[in-house]
C-alpha positions as CSV (number, residue, x, y, z in Angstrom):
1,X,18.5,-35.9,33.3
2,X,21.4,-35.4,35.6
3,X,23.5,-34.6,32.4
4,X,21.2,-31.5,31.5
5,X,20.9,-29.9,35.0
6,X,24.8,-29.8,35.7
7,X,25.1,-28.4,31.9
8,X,22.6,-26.1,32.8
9,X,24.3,-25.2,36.2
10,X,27.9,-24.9,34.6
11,X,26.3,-22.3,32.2
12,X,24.3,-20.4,34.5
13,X,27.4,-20.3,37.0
14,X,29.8,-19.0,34.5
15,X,27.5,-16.3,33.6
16,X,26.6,-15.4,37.2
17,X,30.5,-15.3,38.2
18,X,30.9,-12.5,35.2
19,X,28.4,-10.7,36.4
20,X,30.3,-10.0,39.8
21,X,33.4,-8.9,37.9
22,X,33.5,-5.4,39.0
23,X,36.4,-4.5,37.5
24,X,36.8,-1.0,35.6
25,X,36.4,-1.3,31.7
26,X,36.1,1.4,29.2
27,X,33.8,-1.0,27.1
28,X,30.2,-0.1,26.4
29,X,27.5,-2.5,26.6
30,X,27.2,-3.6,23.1
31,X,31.0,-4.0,23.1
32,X,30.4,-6.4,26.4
33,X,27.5,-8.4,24.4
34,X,29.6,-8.3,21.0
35,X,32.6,-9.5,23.0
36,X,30.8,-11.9,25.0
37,X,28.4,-13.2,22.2
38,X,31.9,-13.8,19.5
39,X,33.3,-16.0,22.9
40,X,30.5,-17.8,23.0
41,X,30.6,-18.7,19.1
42,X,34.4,-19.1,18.8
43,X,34.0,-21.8,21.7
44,X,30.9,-23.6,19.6
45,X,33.1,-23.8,16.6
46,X,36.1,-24.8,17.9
47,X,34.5,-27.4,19.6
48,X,32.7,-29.1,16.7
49,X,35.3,-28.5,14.2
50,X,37.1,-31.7,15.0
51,X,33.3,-33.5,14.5
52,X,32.4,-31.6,11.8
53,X,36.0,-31.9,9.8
54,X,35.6,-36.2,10.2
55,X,31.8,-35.8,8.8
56,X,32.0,-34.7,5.5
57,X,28.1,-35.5,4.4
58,X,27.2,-33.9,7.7
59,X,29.2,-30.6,7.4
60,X,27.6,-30.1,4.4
61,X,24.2,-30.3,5.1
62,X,25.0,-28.8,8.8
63,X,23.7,-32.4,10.7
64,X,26.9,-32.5,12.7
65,X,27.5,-29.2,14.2
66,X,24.1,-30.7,16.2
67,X,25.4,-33.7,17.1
68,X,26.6,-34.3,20.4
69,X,30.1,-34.7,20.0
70,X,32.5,-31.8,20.7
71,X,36.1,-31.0,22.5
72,X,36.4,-28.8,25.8
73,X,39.9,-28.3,24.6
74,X,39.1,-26.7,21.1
75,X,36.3,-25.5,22.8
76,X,38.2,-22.9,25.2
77,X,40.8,-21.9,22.2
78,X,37.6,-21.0,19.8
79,X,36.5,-19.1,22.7
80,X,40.0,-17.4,23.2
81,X,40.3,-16.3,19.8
82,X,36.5,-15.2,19.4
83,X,37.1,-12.7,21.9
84,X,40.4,-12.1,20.3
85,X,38.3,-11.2,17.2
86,X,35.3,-9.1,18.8
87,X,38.4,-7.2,20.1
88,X,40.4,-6.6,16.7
89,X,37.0,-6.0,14.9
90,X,35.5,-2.9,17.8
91,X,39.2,-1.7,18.1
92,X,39.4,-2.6,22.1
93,X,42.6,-2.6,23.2
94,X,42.0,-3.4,27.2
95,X,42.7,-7.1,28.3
96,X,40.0,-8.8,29.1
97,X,41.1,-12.8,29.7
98,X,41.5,-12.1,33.8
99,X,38.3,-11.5,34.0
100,X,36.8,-14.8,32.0
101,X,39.4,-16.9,33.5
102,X,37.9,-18.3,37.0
103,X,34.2,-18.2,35.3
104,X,35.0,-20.0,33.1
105,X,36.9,-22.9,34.7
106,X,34.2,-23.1,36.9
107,X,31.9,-24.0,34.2
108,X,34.2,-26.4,32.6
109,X,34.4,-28.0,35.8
110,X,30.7,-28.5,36.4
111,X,30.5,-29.1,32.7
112,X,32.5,-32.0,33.1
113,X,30.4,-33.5,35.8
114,X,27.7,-33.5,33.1
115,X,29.8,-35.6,31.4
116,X,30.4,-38.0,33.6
117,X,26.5,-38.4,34.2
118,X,26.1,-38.5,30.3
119,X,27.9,-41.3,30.0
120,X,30.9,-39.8,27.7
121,X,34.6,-38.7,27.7
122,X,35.4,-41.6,30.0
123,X,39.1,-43.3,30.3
124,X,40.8,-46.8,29.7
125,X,40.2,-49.8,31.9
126,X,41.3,-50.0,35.0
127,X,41.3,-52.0,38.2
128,X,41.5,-48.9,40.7
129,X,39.1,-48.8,43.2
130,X,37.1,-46.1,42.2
131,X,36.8,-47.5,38.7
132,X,33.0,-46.6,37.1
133,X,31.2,-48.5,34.9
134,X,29.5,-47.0,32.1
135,X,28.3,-49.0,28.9
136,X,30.5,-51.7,28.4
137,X,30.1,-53.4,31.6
138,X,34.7,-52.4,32.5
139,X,35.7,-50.4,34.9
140,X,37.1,-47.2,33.7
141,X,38.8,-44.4,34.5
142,X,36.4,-41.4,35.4
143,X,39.0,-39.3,33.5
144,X,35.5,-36.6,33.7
145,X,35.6,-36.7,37.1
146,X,39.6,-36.1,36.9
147,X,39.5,-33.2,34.7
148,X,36.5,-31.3,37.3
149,X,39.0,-31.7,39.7
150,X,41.4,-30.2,37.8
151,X,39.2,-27.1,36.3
152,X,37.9,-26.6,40.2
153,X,41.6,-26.3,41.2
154,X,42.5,-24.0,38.7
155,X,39.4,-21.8,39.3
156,X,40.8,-21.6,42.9
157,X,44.1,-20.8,42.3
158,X,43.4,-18.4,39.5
159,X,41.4,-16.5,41.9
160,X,44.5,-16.6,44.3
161,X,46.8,-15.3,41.5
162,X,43.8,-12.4,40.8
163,X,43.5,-11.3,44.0
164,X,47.3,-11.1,44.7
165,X,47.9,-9.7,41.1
166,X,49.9,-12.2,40.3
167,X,50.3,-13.1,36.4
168,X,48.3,-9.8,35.6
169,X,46.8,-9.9,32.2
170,X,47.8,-13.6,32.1
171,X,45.0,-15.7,33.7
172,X,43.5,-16.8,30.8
173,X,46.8,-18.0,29.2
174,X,48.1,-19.3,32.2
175,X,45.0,-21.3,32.5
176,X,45.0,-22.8,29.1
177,X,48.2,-23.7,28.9
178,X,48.1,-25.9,32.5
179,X,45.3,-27.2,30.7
180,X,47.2,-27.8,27.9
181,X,49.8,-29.9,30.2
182,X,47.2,-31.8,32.1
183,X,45.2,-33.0,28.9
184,X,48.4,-34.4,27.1
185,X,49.2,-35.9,30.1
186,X,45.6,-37.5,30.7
187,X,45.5,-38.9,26.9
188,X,47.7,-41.6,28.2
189,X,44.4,-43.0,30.1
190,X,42.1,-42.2,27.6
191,X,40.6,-44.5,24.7
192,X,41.9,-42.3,21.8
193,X,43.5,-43.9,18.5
194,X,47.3,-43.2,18.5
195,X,47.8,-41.4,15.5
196,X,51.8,-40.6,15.4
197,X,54.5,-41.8,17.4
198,X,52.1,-43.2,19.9
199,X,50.6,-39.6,20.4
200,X,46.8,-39.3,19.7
201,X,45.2,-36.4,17.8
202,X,44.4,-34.2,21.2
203,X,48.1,-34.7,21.8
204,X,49.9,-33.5,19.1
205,X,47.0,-30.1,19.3
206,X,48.1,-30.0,22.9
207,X,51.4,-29.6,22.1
208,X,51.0,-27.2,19.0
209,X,48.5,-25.1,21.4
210,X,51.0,-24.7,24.0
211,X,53.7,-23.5,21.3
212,X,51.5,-20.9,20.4
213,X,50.1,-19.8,23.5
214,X,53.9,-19.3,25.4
215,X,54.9,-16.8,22.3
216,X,51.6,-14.9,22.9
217,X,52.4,-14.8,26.8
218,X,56.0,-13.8,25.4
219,X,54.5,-11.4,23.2
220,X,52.2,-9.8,25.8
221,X,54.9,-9.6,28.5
222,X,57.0,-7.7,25.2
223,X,54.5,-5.3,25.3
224,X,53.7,-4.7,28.8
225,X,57.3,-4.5,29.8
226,X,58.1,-2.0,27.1
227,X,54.9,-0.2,27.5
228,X,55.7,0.2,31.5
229,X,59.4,1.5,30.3
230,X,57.9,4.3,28.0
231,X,55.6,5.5,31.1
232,X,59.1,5.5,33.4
233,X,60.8,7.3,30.9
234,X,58.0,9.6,30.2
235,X,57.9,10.1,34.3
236,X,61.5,10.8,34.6
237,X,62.0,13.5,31.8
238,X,58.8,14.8,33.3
């Protein structure tokens, strides 16, 4: 019961935060829904893909893709690069991640808390105080209650950098790839199989993900440092 009402409260605050967003955008409002809509697909996929790729039988016949298993992780890049696509496919050239980025780690931080009342995504033994018992009777790391913490932070800070214009067209990078760091770094206290030099799965993503997202940051700032020396040149021959 718990479970439902803080998933329902982590999607109903995520989509009451972007509706605040008052920021100037040359989109219409189909472009908004089809932008919005392909986010909220990409993060769907990418969050049963793991699930669905280990259940052959149920890919197939489309069982798994409505089971309950799923990654936050894969979950925010689908989202990334389902906007990404809405974007390539309407021919929208604004950004758009600043304004999804503290919305959206304010759902993934109440999200988690449903988690934690679920029952799932716990940690390793451990004989810290504010161990929690789930199934098994051990005391475990609340590794959900850990990463809610972290997501809360992150929406706080992000909207520090926002307001100050810090990282400008960033956020949403930024964001994913401090995720990126504090998820390979939680691994170590969470019950995943080691698959390759004592790395797990999530791991080895982690550190391919934050390969990738550093030369898109590189590739944006590119851009929007040349981009800002064409308009100074164009000012000074002006």
């Amino acid at each position: 019961m718990l479970s439902a009402i803080f998933m329902s409260l982590a999607i109903g605050s995520g989509v009451y935060l972007l509706t605040l967003d008052k920021t100037p955008s040359r989109q219409t409002l189909i472009d908004k829904f089809t932008v919005g809509l392909c986010g909220i697909l990409g993060a769907t996929l990418g969050a049963k893909l793991p699930f669905a790729l280990w259940d052959w039988p149920g890919l197939l016949d489309g069982t798994t893709w409505f089971s309950n298993g799923k990654t936050i992780m894969l979950g925010l890049v689908g989202g990334y690069f389902g906007v990404e696509f809405a974007k390539w496919m309407l021919e929208i050239k604004e950004k758009t991640g600043d304004r999804y980025a503290v919305p959206v780690a304010v759902s993934v931080s109440i999200g988690r808390l449903s988690c934690f009342f679920g029952g799932c995504c716990y940690g390793t033994p451990t004989d810290l105080p504010w161990g929690v018992i789930f199934h098994d009777g051990i005391l475990r790391h609340p590794t959900q209650i850990y990463e809610s913490i972290f997501h809360a932070t992150m929406a706080i800070l992000l909207a520090i950098f926002r307001h100050y214009g810090w990282f400008r067209l960033q956020l949403f990078k930024i964001y994913l790839l401090c995720y990126f760091v504090y998820r390979f770094i939680s691994e170590f206290i969470r019950p995943e199989p080691k698959v390759f030099l004592s790395l797990t799965a999530y791991q080895w993503a982690c550190v391919f993900f934050t390969l990738l997202f550093l030369y898109l940051y590189w590739h944006d700032e590119q851009l929007k440092n040349g981009s800002l020396s064409s308009a100074k040149r164009e000012a000074l021959s002006s």
